[in-house]
KOLFIGU-915798 format. One record per residue (C-alpha): x, y, z; residue number from 0; residue in one letter. Coordinates in Angstrom, 3 decimals, padded with zeros to 6 digits, always signed. Layout:
<pts>
<<X Y Z> NUM 'A'> ...
</pts>
This chain:
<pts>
<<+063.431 +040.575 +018.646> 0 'X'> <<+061.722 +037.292 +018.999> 1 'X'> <<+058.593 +036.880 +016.413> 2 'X'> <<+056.699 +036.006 +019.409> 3 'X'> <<+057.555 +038.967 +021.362> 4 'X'> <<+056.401 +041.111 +018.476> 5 'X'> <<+053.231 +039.551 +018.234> 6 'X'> <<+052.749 +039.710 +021.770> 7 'X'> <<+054.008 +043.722 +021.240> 8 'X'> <<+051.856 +044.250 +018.520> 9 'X'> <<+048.619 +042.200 +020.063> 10 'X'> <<+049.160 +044.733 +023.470> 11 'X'> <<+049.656 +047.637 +021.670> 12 'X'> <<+045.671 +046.924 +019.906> 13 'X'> <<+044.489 +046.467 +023.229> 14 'X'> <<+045.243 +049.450 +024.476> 15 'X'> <<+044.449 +051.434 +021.942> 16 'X'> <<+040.751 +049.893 +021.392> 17 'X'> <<+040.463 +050.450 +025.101> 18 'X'> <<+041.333 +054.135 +024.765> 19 'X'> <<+039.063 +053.863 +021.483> 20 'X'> <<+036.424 +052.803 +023.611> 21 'X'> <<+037.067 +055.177 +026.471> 22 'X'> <<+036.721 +057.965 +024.214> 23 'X'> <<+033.472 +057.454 +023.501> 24 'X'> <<+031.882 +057.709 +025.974> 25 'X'> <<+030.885 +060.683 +028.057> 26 'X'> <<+030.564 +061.144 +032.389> 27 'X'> <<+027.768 +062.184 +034.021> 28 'X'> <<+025.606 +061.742 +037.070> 29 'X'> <<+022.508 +061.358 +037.757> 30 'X'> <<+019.683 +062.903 +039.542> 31 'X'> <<+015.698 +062.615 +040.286> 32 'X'> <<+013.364 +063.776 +038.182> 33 'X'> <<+012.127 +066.156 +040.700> 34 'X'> <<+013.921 +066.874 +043.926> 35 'X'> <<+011.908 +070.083 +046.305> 36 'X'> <<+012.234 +072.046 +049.280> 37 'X'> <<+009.199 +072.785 +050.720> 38 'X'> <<+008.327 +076.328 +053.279> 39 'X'> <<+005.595 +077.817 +053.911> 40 'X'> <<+004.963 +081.209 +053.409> 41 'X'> <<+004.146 +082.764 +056.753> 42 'X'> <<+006.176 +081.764 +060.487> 43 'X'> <<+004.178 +079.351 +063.184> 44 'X'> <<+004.586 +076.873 +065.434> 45 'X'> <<+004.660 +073.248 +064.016> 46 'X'> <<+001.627 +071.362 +065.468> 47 'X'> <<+001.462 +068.410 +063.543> 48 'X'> <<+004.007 +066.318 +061.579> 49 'X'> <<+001.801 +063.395 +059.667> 50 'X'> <<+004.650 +061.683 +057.895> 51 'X'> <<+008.268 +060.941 +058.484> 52 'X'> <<+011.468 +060.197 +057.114> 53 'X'> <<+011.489 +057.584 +053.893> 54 'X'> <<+007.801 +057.969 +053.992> 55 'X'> <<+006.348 +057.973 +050.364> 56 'X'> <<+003.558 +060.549 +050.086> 57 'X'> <<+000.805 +061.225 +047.175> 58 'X'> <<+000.700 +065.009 +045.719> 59 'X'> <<-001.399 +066.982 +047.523> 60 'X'> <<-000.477 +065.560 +050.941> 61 'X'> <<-000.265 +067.387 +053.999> 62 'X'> <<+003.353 +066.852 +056.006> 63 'X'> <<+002.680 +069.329 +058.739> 64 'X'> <<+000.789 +071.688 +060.100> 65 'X'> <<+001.305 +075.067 +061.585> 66 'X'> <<-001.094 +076.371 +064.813> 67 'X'> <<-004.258 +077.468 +063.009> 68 'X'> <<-006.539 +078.143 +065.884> 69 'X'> <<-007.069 +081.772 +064.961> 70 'X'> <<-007.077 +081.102 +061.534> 71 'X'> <<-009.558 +078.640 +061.540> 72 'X'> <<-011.805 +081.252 +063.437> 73 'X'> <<-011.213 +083.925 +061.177> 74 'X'> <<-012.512 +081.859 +058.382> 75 'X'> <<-015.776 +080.821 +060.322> 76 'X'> <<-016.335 +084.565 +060.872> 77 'X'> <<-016.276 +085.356 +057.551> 78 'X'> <<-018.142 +082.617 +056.393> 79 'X'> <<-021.406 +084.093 +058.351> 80 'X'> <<-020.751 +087.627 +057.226> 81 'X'> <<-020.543 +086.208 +053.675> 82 'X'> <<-023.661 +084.284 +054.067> 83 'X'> <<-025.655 +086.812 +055.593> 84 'X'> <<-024.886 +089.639 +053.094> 85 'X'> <<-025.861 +086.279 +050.371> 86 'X'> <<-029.028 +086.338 +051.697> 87 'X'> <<-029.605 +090.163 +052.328> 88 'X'> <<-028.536 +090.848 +048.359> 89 'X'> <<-031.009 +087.830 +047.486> 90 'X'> <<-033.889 +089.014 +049.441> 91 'X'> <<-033.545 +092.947 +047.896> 92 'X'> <<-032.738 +091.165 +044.426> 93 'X'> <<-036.394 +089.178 +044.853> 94 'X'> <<-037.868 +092.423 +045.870> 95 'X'> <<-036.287 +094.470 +042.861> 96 'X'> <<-037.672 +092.488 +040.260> 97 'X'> <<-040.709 +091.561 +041.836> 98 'X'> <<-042.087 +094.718 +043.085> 99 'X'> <<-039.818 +097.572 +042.745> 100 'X'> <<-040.008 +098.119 +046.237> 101 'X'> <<-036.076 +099.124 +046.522> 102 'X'> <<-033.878 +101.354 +044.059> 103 'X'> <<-031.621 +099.718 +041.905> 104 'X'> <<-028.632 +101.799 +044.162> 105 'X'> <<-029.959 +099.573 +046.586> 106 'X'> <<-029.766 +096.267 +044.789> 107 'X'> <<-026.108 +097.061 +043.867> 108 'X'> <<-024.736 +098.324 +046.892> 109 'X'> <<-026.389 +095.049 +048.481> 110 'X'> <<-024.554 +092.956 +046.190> 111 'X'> <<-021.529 +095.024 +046.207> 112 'X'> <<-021.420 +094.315 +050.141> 113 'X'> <<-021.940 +090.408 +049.367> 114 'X'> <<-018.813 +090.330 +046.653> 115 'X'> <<-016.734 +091.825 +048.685> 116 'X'> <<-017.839 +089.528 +052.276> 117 'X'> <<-017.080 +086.822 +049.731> 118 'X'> <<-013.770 +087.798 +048.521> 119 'X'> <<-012.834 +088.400 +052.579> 120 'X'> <<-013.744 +084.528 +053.195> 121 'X'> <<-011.486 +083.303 +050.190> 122 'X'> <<-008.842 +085.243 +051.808> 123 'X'> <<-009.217 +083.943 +055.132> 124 'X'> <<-009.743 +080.583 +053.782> 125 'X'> <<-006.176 +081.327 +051.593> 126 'X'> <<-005.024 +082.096 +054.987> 127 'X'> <<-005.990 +079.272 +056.764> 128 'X'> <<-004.713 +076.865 +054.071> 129 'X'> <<-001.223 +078.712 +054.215> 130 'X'> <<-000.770 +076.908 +058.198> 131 'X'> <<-000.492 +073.514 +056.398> 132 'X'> <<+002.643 +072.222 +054.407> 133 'X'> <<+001.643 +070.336 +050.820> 134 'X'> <<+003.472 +068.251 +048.928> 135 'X'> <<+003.177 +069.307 +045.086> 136 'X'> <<+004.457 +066.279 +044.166> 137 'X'> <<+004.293 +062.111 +044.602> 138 'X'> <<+007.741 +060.837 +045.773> 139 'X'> <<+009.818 +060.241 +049.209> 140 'X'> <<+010.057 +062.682 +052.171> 141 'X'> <<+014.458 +062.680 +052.428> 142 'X'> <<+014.554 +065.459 +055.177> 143 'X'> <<+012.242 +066.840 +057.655> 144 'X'> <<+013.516 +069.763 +059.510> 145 'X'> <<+011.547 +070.649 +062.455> 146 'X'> <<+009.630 +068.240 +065.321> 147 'X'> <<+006.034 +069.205 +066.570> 148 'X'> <<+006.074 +072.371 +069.044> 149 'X'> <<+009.244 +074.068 +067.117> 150 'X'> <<+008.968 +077.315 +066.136> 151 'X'> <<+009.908 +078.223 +062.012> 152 'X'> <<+009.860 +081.583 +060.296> 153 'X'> <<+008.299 +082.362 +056.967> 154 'X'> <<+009.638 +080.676 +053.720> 155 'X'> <<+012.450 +078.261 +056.099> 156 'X'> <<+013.074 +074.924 +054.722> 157 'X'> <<+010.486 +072.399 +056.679> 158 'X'> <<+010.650 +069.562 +054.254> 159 'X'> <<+012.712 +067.557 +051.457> 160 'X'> <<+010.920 +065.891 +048.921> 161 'X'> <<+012.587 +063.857 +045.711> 162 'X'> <<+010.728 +061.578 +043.096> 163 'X'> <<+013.388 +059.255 +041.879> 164 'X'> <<+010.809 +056.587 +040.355> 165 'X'> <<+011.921 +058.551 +036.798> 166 'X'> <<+015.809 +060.127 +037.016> 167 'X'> <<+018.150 +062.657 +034.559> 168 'X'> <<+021.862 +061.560 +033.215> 169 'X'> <<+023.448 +064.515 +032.724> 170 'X'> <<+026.338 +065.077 +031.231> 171 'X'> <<+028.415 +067.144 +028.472> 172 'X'> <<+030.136 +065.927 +025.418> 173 'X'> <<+031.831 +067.612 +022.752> 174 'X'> <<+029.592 +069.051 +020.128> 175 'X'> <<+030.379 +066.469 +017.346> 176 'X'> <<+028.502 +064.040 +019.594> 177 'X'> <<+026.087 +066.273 +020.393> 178 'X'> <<+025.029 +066.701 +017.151> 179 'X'> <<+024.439 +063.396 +016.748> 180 'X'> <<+021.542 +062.939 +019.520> 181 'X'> <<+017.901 +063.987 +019.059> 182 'X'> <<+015.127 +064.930 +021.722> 183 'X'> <<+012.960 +061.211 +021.789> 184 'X'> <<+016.375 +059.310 +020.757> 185 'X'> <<+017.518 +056.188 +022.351> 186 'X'> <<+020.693 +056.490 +024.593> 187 'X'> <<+022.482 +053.571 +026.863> 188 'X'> <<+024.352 +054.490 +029.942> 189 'X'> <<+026.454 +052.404 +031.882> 190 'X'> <<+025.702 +053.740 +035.535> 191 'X'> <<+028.247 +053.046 +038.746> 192 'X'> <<+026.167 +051.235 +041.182> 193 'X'> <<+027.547 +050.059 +044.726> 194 'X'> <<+027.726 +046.229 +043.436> 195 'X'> <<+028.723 +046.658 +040.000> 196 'X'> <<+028.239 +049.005 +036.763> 197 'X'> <<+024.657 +048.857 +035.401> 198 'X'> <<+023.642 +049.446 +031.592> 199 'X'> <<+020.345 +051.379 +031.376> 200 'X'> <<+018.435 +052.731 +028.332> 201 'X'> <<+016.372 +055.872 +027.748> 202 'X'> <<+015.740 +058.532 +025.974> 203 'X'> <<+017.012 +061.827 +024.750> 204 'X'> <<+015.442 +064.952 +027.054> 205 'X'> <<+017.477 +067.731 +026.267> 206 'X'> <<+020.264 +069.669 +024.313> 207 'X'> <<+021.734 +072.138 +025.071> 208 'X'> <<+021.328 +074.362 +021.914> 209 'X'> <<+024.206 +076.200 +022.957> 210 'X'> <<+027.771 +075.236 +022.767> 211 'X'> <<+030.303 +076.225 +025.931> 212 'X'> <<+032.986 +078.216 +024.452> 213 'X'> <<+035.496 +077.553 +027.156> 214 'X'> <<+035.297 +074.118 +026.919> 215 'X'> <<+033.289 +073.425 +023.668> 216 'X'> <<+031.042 +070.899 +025.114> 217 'X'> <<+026.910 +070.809 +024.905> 218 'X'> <<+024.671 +069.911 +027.481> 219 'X'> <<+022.845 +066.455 +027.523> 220 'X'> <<+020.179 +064.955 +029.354> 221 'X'> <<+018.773 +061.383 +029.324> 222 'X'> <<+015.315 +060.333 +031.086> 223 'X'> <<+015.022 +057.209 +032.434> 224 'X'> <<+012.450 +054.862 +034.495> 225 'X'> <<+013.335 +053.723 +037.795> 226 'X'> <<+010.333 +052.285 +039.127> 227 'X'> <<+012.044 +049.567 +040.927> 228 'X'> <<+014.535 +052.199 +042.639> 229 'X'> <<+017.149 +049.958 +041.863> 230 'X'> <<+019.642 +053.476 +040.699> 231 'X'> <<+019.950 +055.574 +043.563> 232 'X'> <<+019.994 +059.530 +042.053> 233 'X'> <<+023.772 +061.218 +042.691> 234 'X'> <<+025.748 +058.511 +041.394> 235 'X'> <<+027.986 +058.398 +038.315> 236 'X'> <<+028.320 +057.162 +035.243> 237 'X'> <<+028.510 +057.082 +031.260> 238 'X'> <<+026.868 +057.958 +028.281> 239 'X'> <<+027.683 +055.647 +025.633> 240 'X'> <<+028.388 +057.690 +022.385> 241 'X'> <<+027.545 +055.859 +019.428> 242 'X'> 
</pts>
């Protein structure tokens, strides 16, 4: 064979095998947000009020919709002037108590007894009133919103969609030689599949698995990273680079 053509032999034959060196070390994965919810609300209505929509971003604590409350909101006021009046009967036989003994102390704790429990009837109707409106427990973007205002939903039915993806998860499994190499607060790089072209990204160790699959003998690994700008979109692939 021609010198050259075993140079040229030999010189492919590196190539591919650092490229399958390289390959090999590194793991797939995809990513995700850091939080991702579906919201319901615990008891069936009619939707009265929708305040946000799609691709709107919305602070924790929010209100996305609201169920019909009329009665509700009734129920509360009701209670509130029970529990106020049986406030001021227990303070005016308290006063008394101490200042003249005019009234038993039976008296003085059945009249507080009846306050307590006019109190505890408000917080539930107020509990109940506050169960007509959909929160968001989190900061992040609405992605689905299920039902327009004057539709009718039944207790604990998926209304709304809600994901965070300013911080995102890698996640991926490697074989447990790697695993053992990568700490909670550790450094990783991953080299994610964007549509234009692959992206390297740092961050940092979150998790390990602690347990080893036995079918497979792979671990569990999760990387947190930022993505303030929103430049990764969470559900695409990629790779953890294992050094």
């Amino acid at each position: 064979m021609n010198p050259f053509n075993i140079r040229a032999f030999v010189l492919a034959l590196f190539v591919l095998a650092a490229a399958t060196a390289h390959a090999a070390e590194t793991a797939p994965g995809i990513t995700e947000p850091i939080l991702d919810v579906t919201l319901s609300t615990p008891v069936p209505g009619i939707v009265t009020t929708r305040k946000f929509k799609e691709g709107d971003f919305i602070k924790e604590g929010e209100v996305l919709l609201e169920l019909d409350k009329r009665i509700e909101e009734l129920e509360a006021d009701r209670r509130r002037v029970v529990r106020d009046q049986k406030k001021s009967d227990y303070d005016g036989t308290a006063k008394l108590f101490k200042s003249t003994a005019g009234v038993s102390k039976e008296e003085l704790e059945k009249k507080e007894a009846e306050y307590r429990v006019a109190a505890v009837e408000y917080d539930m109707a107020v509990e109940g009133l506050r169960r007509r409106q959909l929160l968001s427990p989190l900061a992040g973007t609405i992605v689905e919103l299920n039902l327009e205002v004057g539709e009718a939903c039944q207790a604990y039915q998926p209304l709304a969609r809600v994901v965070d993806t300013r911080r995102c998860y890698f996640t991926t499994n490697v074989e447990a030689r790697h695993a053992a190499k990568f700490k909670n607060g550790q450094t990783a790089r991953l080299e994610l599949d964007t549509a234009g072209a692959p992206v390297a990204v740092e961050g940092k160790v979150f998790f390990v698995s602690p347990v080893v699959d036995p079918a497979s003998g792979l671990q569990r690994v999760k990387v947190l990273f930022e993505n303030a700008d929103g430049k990764i979109q969470p559900g695409i692939a990629g790779k953890l680079l294992l050094e």
